[in-house]
Biopython code that builds the backbone (N, CA, C, O; Angstrom):
import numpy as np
from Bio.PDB.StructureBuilder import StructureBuilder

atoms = [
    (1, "UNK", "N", (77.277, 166.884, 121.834)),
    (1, "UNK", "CA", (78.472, 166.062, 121.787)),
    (1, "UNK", "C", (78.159, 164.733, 122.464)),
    (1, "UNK", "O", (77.528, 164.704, 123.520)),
    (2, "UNK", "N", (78.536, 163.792, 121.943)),
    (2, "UNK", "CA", (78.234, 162.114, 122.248)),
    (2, "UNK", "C", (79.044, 162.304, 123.593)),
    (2, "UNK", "O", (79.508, 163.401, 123.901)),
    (3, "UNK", "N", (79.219, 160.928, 124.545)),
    (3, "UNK", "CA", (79.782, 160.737, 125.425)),
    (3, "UNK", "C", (81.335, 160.331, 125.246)),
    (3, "UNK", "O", (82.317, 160.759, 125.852)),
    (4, "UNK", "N", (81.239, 159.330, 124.179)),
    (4, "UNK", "CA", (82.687, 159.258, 122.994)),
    (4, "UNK", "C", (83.404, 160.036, 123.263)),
    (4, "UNK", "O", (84.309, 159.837, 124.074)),
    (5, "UNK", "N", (83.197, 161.217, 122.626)),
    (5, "UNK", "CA", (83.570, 162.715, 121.994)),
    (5, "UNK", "C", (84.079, 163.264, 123.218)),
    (5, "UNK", "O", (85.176, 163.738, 123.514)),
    (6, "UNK", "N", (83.377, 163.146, 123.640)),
    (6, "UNK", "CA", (83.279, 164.107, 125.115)),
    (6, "UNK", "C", (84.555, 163.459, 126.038)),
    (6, "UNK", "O", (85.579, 163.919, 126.542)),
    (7, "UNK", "N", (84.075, 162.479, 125.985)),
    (7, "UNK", "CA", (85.637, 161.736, 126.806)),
    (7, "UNK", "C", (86.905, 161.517, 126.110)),
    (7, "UNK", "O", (87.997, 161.293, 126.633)),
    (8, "UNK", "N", (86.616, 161.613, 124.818)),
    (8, "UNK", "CA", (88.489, 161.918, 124.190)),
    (8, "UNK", "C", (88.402, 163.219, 124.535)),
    (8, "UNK", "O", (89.536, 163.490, 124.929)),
    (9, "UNK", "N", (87.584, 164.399, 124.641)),
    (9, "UNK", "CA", (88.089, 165.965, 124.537)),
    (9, "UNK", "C", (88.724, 166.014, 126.081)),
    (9, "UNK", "O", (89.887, 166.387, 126.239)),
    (10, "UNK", "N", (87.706, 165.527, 127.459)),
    (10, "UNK", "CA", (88.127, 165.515, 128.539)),
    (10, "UNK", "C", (89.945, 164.745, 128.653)),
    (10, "UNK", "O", (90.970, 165.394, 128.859)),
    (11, "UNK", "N", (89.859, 163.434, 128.472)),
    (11, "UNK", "CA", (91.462, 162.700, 128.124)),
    (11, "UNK", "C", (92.309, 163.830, 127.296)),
    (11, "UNK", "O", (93.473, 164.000, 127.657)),
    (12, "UNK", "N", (91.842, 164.559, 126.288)),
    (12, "UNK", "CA", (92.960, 165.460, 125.828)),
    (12, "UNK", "C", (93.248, 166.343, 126.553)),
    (12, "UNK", "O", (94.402, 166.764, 126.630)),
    (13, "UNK", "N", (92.267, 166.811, 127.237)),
    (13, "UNK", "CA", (92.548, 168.243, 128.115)),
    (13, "UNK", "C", (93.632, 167.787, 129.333)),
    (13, "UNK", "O", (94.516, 168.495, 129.815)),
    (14, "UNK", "N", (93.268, 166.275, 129.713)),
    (14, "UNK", "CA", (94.015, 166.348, 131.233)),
    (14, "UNK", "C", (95.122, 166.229, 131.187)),
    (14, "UNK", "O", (95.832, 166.492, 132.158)),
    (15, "UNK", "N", (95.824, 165.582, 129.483)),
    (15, "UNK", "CA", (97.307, 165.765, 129.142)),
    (15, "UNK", "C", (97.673, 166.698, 129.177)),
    (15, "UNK", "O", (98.897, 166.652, 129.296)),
    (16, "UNK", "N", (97.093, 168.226, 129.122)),
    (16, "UNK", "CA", (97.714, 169.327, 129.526)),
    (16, "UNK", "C", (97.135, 170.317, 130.943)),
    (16, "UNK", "O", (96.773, 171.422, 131.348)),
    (17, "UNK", "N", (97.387, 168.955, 131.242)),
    (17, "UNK", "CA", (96.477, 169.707, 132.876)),
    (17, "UNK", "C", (97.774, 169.993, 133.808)),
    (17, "UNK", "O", (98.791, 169.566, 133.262)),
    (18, "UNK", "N", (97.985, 170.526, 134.913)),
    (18, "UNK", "CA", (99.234, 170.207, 135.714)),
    (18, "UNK", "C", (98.703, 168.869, 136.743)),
    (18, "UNK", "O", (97.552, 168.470, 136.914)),
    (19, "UNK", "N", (99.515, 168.545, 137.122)),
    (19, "UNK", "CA", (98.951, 166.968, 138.065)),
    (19, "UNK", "C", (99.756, 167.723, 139.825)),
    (19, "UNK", "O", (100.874, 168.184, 140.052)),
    (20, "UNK", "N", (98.650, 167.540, 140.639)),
    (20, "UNK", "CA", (99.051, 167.685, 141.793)),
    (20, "UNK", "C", (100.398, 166.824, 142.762)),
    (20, "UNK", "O", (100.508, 165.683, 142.313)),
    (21, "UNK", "N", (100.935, 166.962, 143.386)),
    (21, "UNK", "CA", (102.199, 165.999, 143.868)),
    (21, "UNK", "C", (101.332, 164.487, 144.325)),
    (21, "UNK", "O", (100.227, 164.365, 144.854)),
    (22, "UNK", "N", (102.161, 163.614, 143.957)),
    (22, "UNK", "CA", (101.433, 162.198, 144.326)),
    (22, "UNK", "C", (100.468, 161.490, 143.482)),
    (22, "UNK", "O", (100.122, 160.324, 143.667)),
    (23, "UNK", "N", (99.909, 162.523, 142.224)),
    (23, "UNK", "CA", (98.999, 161.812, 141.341)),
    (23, "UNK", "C", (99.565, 161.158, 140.299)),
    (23, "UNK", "O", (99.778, 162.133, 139.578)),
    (24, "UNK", "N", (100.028, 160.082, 139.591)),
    (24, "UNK", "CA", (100.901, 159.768, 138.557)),
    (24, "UNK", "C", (102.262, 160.541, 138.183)),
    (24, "UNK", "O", (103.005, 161.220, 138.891)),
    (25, "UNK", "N", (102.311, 160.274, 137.125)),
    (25, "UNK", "CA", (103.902, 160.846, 136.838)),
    (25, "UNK", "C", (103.403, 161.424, 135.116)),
    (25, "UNK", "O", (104.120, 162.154, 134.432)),
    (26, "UNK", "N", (102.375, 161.025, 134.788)),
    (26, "UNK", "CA", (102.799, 161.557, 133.318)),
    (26, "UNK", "C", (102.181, 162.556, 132.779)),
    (26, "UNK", "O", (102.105, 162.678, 131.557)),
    (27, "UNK", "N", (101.607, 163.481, 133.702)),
    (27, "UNK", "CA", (100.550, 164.936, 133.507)),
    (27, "UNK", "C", (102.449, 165.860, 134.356)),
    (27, "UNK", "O", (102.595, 167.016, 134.755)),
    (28, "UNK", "N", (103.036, 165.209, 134.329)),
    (28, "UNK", "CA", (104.064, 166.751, 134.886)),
    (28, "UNK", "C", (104.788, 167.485, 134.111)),
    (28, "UNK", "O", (105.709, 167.013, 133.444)),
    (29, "UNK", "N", (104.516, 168.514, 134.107)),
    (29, "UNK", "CA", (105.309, 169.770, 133.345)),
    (29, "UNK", "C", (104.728, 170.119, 132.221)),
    (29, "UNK", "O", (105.389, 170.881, 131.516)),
    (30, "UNK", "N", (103.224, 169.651, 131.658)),
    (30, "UNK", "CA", (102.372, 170.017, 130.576)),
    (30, "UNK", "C", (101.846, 171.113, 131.143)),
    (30, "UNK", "O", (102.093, 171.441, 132.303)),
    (31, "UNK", "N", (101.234, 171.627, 130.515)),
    (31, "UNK", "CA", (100.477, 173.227, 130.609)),
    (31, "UNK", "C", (100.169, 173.473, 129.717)),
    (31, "UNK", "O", (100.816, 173.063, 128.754)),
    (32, "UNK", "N", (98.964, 174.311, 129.508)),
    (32, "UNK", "CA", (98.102, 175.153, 128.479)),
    (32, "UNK", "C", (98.910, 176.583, 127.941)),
    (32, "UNK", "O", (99.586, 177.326, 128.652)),
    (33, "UNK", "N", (98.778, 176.657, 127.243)),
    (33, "UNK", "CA", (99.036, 178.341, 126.433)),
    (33, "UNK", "C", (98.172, 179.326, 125.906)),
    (33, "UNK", "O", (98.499, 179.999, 124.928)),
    (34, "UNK", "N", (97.023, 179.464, 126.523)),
    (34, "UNK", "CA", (95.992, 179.753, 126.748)),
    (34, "UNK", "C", (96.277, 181.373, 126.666)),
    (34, "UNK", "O", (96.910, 181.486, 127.716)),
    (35, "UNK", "N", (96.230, 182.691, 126.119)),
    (35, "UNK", "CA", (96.067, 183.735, 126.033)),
    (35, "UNK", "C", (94.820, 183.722, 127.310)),
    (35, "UNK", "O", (93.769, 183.082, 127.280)),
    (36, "UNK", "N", (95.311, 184.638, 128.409)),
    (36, "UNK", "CA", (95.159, 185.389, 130.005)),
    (36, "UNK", "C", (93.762, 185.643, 129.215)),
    (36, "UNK", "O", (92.765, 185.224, 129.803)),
    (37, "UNK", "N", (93.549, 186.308, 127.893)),
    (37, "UNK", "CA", (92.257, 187.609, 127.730)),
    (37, "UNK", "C", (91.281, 186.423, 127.386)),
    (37, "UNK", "O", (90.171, 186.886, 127.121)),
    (38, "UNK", "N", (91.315, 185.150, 127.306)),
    (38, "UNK", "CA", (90.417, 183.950, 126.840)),
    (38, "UNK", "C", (90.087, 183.446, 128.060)),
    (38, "UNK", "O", (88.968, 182.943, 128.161)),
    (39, "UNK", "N", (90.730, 183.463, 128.915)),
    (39, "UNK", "CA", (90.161, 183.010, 130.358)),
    (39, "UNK", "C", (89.141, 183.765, 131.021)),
    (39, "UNK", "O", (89.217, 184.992, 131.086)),
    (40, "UNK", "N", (87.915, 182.929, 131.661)),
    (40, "UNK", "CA", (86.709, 183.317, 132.108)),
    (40, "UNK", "C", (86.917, 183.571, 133.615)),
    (40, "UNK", "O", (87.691, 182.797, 134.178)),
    (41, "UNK", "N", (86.365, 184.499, 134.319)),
    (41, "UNK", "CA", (87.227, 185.124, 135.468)),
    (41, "UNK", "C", (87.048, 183.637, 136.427)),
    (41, "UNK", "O", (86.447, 182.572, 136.278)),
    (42, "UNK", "N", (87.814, 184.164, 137.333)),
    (42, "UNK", "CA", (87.539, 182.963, 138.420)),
    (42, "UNK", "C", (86.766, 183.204, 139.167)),
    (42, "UNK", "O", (86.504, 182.213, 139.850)),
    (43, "UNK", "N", (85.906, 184.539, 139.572)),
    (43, "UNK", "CA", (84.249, 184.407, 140.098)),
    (43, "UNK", "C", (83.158, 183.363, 139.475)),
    (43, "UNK", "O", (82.223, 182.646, 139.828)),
    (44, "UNK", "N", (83.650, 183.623, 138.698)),
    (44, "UNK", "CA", (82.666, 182.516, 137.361)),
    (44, "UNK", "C", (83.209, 181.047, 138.069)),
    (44, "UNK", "O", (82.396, 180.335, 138.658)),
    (45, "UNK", "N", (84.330, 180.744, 137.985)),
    (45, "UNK", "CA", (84.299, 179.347, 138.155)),
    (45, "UNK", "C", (83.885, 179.290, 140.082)),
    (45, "UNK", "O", (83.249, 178.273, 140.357)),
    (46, "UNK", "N", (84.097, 179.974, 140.991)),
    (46, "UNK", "CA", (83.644, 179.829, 142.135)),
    (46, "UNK", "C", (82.516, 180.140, 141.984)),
    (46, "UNK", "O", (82.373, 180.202, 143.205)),
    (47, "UNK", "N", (81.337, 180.460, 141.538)),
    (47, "UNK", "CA", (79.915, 180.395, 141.471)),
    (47, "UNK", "C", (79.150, 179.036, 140.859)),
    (47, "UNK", "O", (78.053, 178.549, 141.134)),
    (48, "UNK", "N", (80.201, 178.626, 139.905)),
    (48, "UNK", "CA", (79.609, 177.437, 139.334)),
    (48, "UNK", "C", (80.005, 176.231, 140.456)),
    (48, "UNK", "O", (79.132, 175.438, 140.810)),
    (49, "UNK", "N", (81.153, 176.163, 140.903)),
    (49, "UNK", "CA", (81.090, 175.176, 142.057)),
    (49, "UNK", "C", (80.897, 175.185, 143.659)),
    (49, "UNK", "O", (81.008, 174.377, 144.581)),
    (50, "UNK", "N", (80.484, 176.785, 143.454)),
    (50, "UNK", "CA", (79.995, 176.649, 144.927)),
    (50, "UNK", "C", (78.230, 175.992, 144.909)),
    (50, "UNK", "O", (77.764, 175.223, 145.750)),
    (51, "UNK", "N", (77.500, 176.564, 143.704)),
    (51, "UNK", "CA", (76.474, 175.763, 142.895)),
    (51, "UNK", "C", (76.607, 174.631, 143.334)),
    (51, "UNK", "O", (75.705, 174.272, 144.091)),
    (52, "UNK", "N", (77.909, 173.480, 143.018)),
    (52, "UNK", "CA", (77.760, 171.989, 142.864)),
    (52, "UNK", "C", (77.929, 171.696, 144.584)),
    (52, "UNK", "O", (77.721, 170.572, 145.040)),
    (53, "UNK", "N", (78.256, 172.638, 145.289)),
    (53, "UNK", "CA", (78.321, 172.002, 146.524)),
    (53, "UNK", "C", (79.823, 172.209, 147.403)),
    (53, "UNK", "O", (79.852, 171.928, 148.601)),
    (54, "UNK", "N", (80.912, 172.667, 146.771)),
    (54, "UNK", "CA", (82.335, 172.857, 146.681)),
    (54, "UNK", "C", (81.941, 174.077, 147.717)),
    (54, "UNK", "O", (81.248, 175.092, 147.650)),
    (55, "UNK", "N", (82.806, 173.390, 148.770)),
    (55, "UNK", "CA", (83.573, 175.051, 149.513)),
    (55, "UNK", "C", (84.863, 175.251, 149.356)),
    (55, "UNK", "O", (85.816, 174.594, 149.776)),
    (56, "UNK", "N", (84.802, 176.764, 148.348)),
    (56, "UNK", "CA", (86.108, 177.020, 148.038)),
    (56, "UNK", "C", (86.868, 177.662, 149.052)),
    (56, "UNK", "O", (86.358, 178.505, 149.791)),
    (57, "UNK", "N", (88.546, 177.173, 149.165)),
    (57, "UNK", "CA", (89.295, 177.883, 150.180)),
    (57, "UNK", "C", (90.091, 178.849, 148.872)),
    (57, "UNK", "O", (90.322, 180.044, 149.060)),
    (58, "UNK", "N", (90.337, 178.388, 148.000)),
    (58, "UNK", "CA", (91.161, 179.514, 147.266)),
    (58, "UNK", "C", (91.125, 179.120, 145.542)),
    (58, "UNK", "O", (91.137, 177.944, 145.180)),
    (59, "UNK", "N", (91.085, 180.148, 144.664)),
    (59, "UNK", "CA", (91.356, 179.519, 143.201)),
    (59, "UNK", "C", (92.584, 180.363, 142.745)),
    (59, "UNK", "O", (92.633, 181.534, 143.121)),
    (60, "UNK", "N", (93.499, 179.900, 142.028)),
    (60, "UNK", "CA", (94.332, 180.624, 141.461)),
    (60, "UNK", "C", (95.057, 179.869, 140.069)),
    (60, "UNK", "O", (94.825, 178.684, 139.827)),
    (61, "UNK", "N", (95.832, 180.589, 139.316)),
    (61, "UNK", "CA", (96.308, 180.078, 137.986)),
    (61, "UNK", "C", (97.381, 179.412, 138.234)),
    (61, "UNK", "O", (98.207, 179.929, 138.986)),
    (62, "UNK", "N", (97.626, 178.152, 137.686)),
    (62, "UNK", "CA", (98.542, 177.144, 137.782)),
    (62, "UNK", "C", (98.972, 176.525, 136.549)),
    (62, "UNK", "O", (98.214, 175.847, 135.855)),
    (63, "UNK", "N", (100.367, 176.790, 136.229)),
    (63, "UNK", "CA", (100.780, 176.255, 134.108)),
    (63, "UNK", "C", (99.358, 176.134, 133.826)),
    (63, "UNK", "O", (98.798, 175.071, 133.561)),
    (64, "UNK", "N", (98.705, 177.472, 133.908)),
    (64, "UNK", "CA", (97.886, 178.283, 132.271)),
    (64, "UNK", "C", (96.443, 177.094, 132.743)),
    (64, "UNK", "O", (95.518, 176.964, 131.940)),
    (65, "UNK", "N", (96.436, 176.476, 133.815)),
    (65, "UNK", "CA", (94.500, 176.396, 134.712)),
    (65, "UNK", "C", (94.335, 177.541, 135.782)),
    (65, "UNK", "O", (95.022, 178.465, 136.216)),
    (66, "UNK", "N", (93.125, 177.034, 135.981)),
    (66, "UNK", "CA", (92.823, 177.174, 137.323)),
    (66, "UNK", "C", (92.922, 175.808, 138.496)),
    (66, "UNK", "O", (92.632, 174.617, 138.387)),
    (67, "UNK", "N", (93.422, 176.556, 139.523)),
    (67, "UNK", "CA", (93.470, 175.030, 140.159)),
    (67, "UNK", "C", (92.827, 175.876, 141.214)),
    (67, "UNK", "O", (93.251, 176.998, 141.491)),
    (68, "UNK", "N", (91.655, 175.241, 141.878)),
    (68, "UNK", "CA", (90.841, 175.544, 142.982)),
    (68, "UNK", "C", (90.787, 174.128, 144.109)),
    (68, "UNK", "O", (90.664, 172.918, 143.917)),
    (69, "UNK", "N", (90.966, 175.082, 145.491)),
    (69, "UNK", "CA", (91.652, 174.203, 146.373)),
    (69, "UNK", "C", (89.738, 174.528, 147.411)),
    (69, "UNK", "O", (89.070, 175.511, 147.728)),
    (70, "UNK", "N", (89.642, 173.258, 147.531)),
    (70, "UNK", "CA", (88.129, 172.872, 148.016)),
    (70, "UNK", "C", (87.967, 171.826, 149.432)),
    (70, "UNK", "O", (88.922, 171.368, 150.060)),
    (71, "UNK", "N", (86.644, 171.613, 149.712)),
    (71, "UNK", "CA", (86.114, 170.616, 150.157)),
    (71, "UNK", "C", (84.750, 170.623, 150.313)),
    (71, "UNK", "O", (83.985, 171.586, 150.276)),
    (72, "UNK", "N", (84.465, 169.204, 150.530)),
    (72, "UNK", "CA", (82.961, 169.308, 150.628)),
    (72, "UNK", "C", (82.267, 169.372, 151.972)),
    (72, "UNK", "O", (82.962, 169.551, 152.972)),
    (73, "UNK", "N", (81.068, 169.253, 152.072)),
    (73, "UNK", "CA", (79.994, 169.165, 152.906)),
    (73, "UNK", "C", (80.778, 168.327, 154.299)),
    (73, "UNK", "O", (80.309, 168.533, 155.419)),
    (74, "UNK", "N", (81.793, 167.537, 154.158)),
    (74, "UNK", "CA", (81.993, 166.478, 155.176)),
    (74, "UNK", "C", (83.529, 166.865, 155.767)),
    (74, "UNK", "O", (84.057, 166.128, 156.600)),
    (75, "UNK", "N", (84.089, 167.877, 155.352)),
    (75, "UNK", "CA", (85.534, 168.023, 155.623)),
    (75, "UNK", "C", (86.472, 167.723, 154.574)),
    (75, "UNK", "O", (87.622, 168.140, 154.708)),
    (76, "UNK", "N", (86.183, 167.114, 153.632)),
    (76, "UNK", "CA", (87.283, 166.024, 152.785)),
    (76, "UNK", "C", (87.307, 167.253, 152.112)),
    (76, "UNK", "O", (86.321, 167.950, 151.872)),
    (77, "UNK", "N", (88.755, 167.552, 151.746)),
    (77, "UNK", "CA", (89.106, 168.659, 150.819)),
    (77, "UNK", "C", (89.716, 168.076, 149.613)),
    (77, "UNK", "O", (89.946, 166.871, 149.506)),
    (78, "UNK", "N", (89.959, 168.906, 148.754)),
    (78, "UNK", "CA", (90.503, 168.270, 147.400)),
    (78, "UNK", "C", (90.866, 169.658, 146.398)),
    (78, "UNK", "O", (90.587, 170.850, 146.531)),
    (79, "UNK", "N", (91.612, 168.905, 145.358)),
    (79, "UNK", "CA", (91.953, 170.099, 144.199)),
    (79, "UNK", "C", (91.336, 169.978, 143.534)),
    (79, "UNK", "O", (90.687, 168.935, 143.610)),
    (80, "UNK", "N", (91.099, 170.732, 142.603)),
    (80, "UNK", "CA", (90.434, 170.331, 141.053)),
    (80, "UNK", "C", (90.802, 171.974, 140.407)),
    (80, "UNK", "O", (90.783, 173.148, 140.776)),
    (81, "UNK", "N", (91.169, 171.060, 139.085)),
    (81, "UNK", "CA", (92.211, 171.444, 137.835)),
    (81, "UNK", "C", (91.101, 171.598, 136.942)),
    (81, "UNK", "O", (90.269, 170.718, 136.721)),
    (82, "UNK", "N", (91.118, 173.012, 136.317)),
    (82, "UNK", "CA", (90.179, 173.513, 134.967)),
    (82, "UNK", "C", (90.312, 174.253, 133.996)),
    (82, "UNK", "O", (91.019, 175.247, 134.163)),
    (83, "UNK", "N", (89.714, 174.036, 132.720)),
    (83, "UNK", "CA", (90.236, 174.768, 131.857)),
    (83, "UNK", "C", (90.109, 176.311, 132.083)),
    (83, "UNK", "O", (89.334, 176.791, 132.910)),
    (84, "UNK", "N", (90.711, 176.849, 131.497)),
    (84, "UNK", "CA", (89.993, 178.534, 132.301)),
    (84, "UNK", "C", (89.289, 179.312, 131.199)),
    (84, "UNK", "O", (88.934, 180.490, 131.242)),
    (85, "UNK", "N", (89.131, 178.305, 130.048)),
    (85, "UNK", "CA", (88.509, 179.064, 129.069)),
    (85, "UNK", "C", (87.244, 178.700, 129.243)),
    (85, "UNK", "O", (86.402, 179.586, 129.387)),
    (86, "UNK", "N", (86.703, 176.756, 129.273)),
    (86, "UNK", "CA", (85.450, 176.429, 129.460)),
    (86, "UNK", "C", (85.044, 176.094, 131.046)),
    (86, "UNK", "O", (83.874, 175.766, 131.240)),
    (87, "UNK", "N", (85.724, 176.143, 131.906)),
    (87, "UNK", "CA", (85.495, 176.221, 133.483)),
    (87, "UNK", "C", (85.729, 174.712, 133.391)),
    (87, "UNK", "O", (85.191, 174.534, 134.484)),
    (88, "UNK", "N", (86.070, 173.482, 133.025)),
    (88, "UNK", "CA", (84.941, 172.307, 133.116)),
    (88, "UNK", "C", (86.416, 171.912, 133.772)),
    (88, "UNK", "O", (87.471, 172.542, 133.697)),
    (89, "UNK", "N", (86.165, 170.812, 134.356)),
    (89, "UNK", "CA", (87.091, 170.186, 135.240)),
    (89, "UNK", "C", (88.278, 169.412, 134.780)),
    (89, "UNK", "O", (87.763, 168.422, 134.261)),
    (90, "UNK", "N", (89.022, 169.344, 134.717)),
    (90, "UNK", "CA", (89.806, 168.792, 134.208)),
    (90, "UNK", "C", (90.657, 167.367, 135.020)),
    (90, "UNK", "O", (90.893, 166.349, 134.370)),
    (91, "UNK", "N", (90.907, 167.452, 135.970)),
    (91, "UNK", "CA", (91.790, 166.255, 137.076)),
    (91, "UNK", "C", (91.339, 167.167, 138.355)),
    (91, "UNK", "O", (91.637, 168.322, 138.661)),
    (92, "UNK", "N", (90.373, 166.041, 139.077)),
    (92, "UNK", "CA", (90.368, 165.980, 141.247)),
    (92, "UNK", "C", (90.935, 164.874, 141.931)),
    (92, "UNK", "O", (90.784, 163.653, 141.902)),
    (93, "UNK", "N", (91.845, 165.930, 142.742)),
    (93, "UNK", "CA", (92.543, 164.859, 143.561)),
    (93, "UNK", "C", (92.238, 164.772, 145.199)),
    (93, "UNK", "O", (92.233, 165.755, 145.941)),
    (94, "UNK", "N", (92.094, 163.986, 145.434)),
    (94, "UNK", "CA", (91.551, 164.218, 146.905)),
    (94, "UNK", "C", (92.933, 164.171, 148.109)),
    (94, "UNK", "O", (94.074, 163.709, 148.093)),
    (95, "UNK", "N", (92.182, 164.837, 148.986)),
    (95, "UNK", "CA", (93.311, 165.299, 150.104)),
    (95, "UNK", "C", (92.491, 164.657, 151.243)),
    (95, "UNK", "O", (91.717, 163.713, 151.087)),
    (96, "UNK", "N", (92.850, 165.513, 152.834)),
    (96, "UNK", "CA", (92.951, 164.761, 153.850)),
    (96, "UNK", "C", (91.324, 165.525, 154.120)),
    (96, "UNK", "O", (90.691, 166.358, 153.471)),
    (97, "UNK", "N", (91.069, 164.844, 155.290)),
    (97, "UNK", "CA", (89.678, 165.222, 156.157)),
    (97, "UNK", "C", (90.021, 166.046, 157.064)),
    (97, "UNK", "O", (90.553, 165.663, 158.106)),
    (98, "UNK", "N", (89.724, 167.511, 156.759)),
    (98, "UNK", "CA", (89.643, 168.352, 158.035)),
    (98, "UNK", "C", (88.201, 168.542, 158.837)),
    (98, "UNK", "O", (87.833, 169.546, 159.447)),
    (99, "UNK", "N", (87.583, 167.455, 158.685)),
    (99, "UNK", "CA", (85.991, 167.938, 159.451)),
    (99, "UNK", "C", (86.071, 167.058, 160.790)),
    (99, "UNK", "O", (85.155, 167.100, 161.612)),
]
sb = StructureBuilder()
sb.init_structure("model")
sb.init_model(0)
sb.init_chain("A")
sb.init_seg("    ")
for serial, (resi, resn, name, xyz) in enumerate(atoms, 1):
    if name == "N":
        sb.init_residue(resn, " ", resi, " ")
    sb.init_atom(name, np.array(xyz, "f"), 0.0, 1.0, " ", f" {name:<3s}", serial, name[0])
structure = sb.get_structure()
């Protein structure tokens, strides 16, 4: 898939992403309809980003993602919103510094 491609599929996905409080106004109240038995467990997605460096504090399902609540190496925590069928990220929002 081109980079093109790839970035209209990402832009389509985040229209149905949920948006955390404080991030814009026009991702609210969209959600996926995603059949539960198509979603890839959420061990899977905490292995792939503990991989990238992510310390996860918790993942759970949010209007039909995953929303996994993180931070990195330095304290700075953050959300990040994913599809739960292809894991891939969908909207990170960053939060405060607990380090």
């Amino acid at each position: 898939m081109n980079s093109a491609s790839r970035s209209h599929e990402e832009h389509h996905d985040i229209e149905h992403c949920p948006q955390p409080n404080g991030v814009g106004s026009g991702l609210a109240g969209k959600k996926y309809d995603m059949p539960v038995a198509e979603w890839r467990p959420r061990e899977a997605l905490q292995s792939k980003l503990e991989a990238l460096g992510w310390w996860i504090r918790s993942i759970k399902a949010r209007d039909g993602c995953y929303e996994a609540v993180a931070s990195d190496e330095k304290g700075k925590s953050f959300h990040g919103y994913f599809n739960p069928k292809r894991s891939n990220l969908l909207l990170k929002a960053s939060g405060e510094n607990h380090g």
